[in-house]
N, C-alpha and C positions, 0 to 999 in steps of 0.2 A: 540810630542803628539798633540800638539798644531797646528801644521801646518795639521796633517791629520785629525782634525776635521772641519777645515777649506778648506779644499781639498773635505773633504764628503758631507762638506754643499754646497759648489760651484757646485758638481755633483749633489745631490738634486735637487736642485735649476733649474739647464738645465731641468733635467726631467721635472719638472712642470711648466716650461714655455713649452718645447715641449708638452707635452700633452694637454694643455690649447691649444694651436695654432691648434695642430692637428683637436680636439675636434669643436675647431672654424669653420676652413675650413670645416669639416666633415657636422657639423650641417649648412654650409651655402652654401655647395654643395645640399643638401639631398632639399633644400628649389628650388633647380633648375633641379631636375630628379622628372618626372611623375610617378608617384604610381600608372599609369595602363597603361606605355608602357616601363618605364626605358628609356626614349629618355629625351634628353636635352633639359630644358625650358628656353628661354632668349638666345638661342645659338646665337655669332655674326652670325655664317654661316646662320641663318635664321630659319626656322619652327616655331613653337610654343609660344607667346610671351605673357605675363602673367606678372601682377603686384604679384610678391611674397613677398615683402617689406611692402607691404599696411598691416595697424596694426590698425585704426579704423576711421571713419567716423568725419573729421574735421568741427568744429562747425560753421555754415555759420552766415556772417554777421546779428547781432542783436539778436540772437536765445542765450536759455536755453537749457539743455537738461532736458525733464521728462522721468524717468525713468517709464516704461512702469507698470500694476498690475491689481488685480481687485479689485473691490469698488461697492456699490450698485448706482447703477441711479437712478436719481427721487425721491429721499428720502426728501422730502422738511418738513421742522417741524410746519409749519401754513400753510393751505388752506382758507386764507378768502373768496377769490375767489367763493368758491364752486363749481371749473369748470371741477374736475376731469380730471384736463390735465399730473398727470403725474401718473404713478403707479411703483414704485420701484421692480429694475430689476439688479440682478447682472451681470454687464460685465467685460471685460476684455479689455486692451488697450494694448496695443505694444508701445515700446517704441520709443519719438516721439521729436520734438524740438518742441518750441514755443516761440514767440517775446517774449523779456524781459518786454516792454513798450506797449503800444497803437501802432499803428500808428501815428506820428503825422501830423503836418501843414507842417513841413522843411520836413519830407520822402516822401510827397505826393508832395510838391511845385517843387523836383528833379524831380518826373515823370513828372510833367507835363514841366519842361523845357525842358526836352529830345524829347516830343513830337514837342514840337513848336518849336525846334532844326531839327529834323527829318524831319518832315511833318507839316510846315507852314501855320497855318492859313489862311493866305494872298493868297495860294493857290487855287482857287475855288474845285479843285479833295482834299483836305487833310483839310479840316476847318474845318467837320462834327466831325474830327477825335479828333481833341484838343478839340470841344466845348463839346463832349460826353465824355470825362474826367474830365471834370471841376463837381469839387464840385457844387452842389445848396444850393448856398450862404441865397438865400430869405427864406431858413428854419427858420431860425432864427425870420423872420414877425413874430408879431402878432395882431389881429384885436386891441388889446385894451393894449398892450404893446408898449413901446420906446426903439426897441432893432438894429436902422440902425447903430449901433457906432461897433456891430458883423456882421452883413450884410456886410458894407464894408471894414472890417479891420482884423476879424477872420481868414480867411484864411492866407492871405497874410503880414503882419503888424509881424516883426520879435519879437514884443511884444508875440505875441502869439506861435510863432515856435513850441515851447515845448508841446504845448499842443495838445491833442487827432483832430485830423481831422473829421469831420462832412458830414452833407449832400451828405453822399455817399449810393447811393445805392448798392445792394448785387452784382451789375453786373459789377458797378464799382470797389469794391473791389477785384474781382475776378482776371478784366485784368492786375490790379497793381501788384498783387500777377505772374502772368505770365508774365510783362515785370520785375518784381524783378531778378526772376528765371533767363532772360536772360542775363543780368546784369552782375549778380555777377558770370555765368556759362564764360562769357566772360574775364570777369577779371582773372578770373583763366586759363584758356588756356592763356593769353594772359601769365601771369606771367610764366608757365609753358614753354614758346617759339612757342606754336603754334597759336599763332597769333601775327601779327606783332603789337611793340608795340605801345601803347594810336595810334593805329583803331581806339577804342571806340568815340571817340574825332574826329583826323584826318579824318579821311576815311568814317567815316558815315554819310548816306542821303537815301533819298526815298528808291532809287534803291541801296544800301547796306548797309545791317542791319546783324546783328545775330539772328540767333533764334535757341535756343538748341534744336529742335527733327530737324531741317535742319540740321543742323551741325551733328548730331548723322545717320541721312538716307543719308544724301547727303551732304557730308562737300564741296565739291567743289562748289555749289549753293550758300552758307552763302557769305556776302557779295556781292550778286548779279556776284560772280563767278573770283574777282578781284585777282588774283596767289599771288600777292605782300602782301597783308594782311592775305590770308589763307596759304602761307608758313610758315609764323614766322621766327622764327631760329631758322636752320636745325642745327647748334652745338649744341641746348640746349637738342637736341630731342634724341631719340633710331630711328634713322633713315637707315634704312639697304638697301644693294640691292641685290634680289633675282637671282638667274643663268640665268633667261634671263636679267638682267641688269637692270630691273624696280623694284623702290624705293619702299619699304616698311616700315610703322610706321611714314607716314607722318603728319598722322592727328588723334587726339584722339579718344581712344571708351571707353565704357563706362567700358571693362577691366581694363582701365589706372585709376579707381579710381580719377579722376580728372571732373569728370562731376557730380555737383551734383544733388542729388534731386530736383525738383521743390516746391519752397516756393506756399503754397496754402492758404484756409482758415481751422480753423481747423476741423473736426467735431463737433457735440453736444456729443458725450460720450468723445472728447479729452479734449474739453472747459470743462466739468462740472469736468472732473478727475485731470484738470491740476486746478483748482482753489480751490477744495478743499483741496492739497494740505494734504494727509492722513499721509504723510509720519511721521511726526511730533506724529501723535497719536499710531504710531506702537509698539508694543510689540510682539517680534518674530514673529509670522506667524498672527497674531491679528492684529486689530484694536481697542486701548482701549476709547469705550464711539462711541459718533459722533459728528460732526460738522453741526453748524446751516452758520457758515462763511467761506469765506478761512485764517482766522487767527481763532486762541483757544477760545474758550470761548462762553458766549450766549448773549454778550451784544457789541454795537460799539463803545464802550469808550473803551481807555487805561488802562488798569492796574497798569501800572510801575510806582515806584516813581515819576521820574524825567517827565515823559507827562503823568501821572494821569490824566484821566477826559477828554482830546483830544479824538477825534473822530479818528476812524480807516480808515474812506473811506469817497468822496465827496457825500452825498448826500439829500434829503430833508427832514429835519426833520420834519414838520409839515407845515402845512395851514401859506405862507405866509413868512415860513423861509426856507430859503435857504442855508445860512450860517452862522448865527448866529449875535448876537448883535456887532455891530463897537467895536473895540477896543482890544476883545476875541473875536475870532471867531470860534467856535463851529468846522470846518472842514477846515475853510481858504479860502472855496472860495464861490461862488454865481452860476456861471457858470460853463463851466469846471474847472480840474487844469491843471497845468503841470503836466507832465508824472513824476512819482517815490518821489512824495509829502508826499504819504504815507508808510510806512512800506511793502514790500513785503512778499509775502504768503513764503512756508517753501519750495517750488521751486526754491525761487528767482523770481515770478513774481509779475508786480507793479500792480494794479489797478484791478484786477479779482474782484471786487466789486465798484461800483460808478464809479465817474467822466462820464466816456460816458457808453453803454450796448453796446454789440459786437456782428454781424456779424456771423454766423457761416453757414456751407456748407450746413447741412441736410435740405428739401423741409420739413415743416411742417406739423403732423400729430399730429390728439389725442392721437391714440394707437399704440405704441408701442411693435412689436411680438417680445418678448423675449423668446417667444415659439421657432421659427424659428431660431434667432442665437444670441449667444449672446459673439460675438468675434469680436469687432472693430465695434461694430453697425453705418449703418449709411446706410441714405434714402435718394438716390439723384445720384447713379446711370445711366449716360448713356452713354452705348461704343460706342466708333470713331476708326476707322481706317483709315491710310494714303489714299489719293486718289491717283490713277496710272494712268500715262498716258498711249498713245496707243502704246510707244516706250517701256515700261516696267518700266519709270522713275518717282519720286514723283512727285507730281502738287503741284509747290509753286506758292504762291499768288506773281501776281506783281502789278503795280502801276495801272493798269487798270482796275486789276480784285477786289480791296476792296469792299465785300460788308459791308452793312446799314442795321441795322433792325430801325424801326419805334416801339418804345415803348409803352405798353397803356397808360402814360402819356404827349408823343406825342416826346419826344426826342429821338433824332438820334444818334447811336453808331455804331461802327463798327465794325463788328464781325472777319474779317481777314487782318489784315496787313500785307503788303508785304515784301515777305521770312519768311512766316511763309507755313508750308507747309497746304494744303485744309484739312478738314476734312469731312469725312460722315458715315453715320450709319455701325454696324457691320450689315454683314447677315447672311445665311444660311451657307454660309462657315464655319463660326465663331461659328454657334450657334448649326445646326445638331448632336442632339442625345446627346447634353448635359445634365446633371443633375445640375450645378452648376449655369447657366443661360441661361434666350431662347431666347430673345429678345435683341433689341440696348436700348430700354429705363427703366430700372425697377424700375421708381419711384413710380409706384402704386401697384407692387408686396404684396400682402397680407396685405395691407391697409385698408379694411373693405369696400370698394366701389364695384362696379359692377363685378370684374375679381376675388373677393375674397369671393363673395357671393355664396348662393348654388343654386342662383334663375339665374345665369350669362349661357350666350348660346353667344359659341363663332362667331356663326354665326347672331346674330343680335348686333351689332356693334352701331348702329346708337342709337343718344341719344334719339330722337325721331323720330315718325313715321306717318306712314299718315294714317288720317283716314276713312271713308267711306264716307263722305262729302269732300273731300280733303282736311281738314285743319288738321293741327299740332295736334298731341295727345301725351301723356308722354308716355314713353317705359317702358316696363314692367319688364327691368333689374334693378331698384332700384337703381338708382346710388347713393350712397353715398353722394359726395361732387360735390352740386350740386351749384354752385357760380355765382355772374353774368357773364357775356361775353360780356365787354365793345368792340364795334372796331373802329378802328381809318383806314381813308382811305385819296386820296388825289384825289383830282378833278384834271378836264382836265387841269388847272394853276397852279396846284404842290399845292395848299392849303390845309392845314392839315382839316379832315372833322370829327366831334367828332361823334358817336354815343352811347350813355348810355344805357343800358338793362334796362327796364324798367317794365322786366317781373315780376307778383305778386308771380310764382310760386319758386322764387331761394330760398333756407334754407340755402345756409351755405358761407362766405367768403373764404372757403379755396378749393386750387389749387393746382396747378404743380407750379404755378409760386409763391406761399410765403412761404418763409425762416424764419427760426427760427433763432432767436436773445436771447444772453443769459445776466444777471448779470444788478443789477440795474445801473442807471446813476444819475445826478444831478440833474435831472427833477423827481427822481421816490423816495418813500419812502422806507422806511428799510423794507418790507414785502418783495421786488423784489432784496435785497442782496446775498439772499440763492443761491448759485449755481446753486442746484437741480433746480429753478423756469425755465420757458419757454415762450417765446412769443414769436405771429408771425408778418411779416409786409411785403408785395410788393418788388421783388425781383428787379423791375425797381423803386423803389422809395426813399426818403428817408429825414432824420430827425435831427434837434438838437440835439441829445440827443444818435443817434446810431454810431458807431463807428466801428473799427475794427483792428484785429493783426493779423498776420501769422503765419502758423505751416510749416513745412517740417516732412517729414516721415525719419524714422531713419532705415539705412540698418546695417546689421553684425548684432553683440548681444547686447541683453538685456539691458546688463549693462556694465559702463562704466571700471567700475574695476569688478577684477574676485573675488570669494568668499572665503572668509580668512579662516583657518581651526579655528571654536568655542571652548572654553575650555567649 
């Protein structure tokens, strides 16, 4: 009796291992047959070739994930101001990364050794290149201040590493953001086999670089087109060859789930959603109360027992103090801090209030059309498409072709480095009989200026016009934002030539060219904490006190885990 219970259970037992296995196989074939041809996907013979394995979006160097929602914008709880700069607007955000930290001193002092690694100052063609990335150290002057001991030692002085990185402008932080992206898209192929390994090191110089949409349009181009570095190892790869005998799956696409997003800066509706940090106040589908900070409460002091009374974020409490009386100090610092000094919001991120204010992408406006959209909002819009040459092929920049822009502060940056591929406006190809956009540039789309007015006629363009006497008269489209137009030129001996507007008739400082910066700093009072607050500053300029983080945009779903059945 004994032995045929033991006989019946060993026969059990086969079945359900058999049918586990079957089961297996079944659901890991079914993962490899197309649901709109029934042909083979990943077949070695060739055809069809698909990352089916891929299960979600791996968290790139430095980054949080924010879980994407909607929240009201611009909700600020004091206007001393009186400036009516924001007006609460509900939007929605998708779900996004964003740095843990600041930027700091050591993440930026990398870029720039890469540069001066790459493209030599000592170079006369590549010197413009490193000096238009250098921080502007002299922020830190001031007329009736003792502050040369930051001047020469802030940036650089491993004292400081940790802490938040400065005198960067918006344009600066942008390319950082873009040679970040390449970077770490590098590192990954390389890990992956499709590049040979530490290129990144070896093998790079002028004339061979990476740049992720090269490598994505034309991977043979990347590294200036050297086989040895863009092969990798062919073991490591799904490397096939097709019936006439030529290799297939040599280089990756952006199927292989291996190339990621590009690290940018982040919006104003991502910055104010990710620092508010609502998560914490949710009840079901609610939000219980609001938030004047990105941590609980209406006040900067701690709470808790054990740091009762400590301050929640670097910043100035009053005329004169900075950080508080020697011995206790109110926040711990004078200037900036290091990165993650203080308690992180209910994201996980450090500093969304004080220490430096931050950087963000949107071109600066009063009003805000939340009539228009109100799904990812963000002003600052303008499409590029690849340039082609007259063989059908990309036009990648090489060492000869980097241009220079001339800043209205008079410094020189470089707008394409070589193997990155050229960019220029979308046109009529692109735009023809669209409803969703009609132009290459839509920064001033429904912004309240001339093109948004009812008094605008698309055929008088010009800002002003001549009058019956031949001189200058104002154009009767009302433009809006009507700001000076400083120009900077160069005489016949390269000398930089200043000229200032100096006209009586300009009303307003705002432009195409200034950016919105969010979140107070060290320099600013507790009124500039609030999230919701906004202010603008010179997208070629920059301060003490501005700073800046990264976001990356999040592909696949929502969320990171899927949703539990609720009792």
């Amino acid at each position: 009796m004994y032995m045929k219970k033991v006989v019946a259970f060993k026969f059990l037992l086969v079945l359900a291992i058999t049918a586990t296995t079957t089961g297996c196989k079944k659901s890991s074939s079914s993962k490899n047959t197309s649901r709109a041809t029934g042909w083979q996907i990943n077949s070695r013979e060739g055809g069809f070739q698909y990352n089916t394995t891929f299960k979600e979006q791996e968290t790139a160097p430095g980054l949080v994930f924010i879980e994407g929602g909607t929240f009201t914008k611009g909700r600020v709880q004091d206007d001393v101001m009186h400036d009516w700069n924001n007006s609460p607007t509900q939007q929605h955000v998708q779900s996004f990364y964003m740095d843990e930290t600041e930027v700091t001193n050591a993440m930026y002092m990398e870029y720039l050794d890469w540069i001066k690694r790459v493209y030599p100052p000592s170079e006369e063609n590549f010197r413009a290149i490193y000096h238009g990335a250098l921080p502007d150290t002299l922020v830190w002057r001031n007329r009736l201040g003792f502050n040369e001991v930051m001047t020469e030692n802030y940036l650089r002085h491993p004292g400081y590493g940790e802490y938040p990185v400065v005198g960067v402008s918006w344009i600066q932080a942008v390319e950082f953001a873009n040679w970040r992206s390449d970077r770490v898209n590098e590192y990954n192929l390389e890990r992956a086999g499709y590049l040979k390994r530490d290129a990144k090191i070896t093998d790079v110089n002028s004339e061979s670089t990476f740049s992720t949409d090269t490598y994505i349009n034309a991977p043979t181009l990347t590294y200036g087109g050297n086989e040895e570095v863009i092969s990798g190892e062919k073991s490591r790869r799904n490397v096939q060859v097709d019936a006439d005998g030529n290799e297939t799956g040599l280089y990756a696409t952006r199927q292989t789930g291996l190339i990621s997003p590009k690290y940018r800066l982040p919006t104003e509706t991502e910055w104010e959603y990710a620092a508010l940090g609502l998560s914490e106040l949710r009840s079901y589908n609610l939000y219980r109360g609001r938030k004047k900070y990105p941590w609980d409460g209406q006040y900067t002091r701690n709470g808790s027992r054990k740091y009762r009374g400590d301050q929640l974020a670097n910043f100035k409490q009053g005329k004169g103090d900075y950080g508080g009386i020697a011995g206790w100090s109110d926040d711990g610092a004078d200037i900036t801090n290091a990165v993650k000094s203080y308690a992180p919001n209910d994201f996980g991120l450090y500093d969304m209030a004080g220490n430096v204010a931050e950087w963000v992408a949107d071109v600066y406006r009063p009003i805000i059309d939340d009539g228009f959209n109100d799904f990812n909002y963000y002003r600052g819009n303008v499409y590029t498409k690849n340039a082609i040459n007259e063989d059908g092929t990309v036009k990648v920049v090489t060492a000869d072709d980097i241009k220079y822009d001339t800043l209205s502060n008079g410094k020189i940056i470089a707008r394409d480095l070589p193997g990155e591929i050229v960019q220029i406006p979308v046109d009529e190809n692109e735009t023809y009989l669209r409803t969703n956009f009609d132009r290459s540039d839509e920064i001033n789309f429904r912004d309240g200026d001339r093109r948004s007015s009812r008094y605008y006629e698309s055929f008088n363009e010009e800002e002003e016009e001549e009058g019956v006497d031949g001189e200058k008269k104002a154009s009767q489209t009302r433009k809006m934002y009507n700001s000076p137009k400083h120009t900077i030129t160069r005489d016949e001996d390269g000398n930089i030539v200043r000229e200032y507007d100096k006209d009586n008739n300009r009303t307003s400082l705002v432009n195409d060219q200034v950016r919105v910066y969010k979140g107070g700093s060290w320099k600013d009072r507790e009124y500039w904490l609030d999230p919701a607050q906004r202010r603008y500053f010179p997208q070629d300029m920059a301060t003490d006190y501005i700073g800046f983080r990264c976001a990356m945009s999040r592909v696949g779903s929502k969320s990171k885990t899927k949703n539990k059945t609720k009792n």
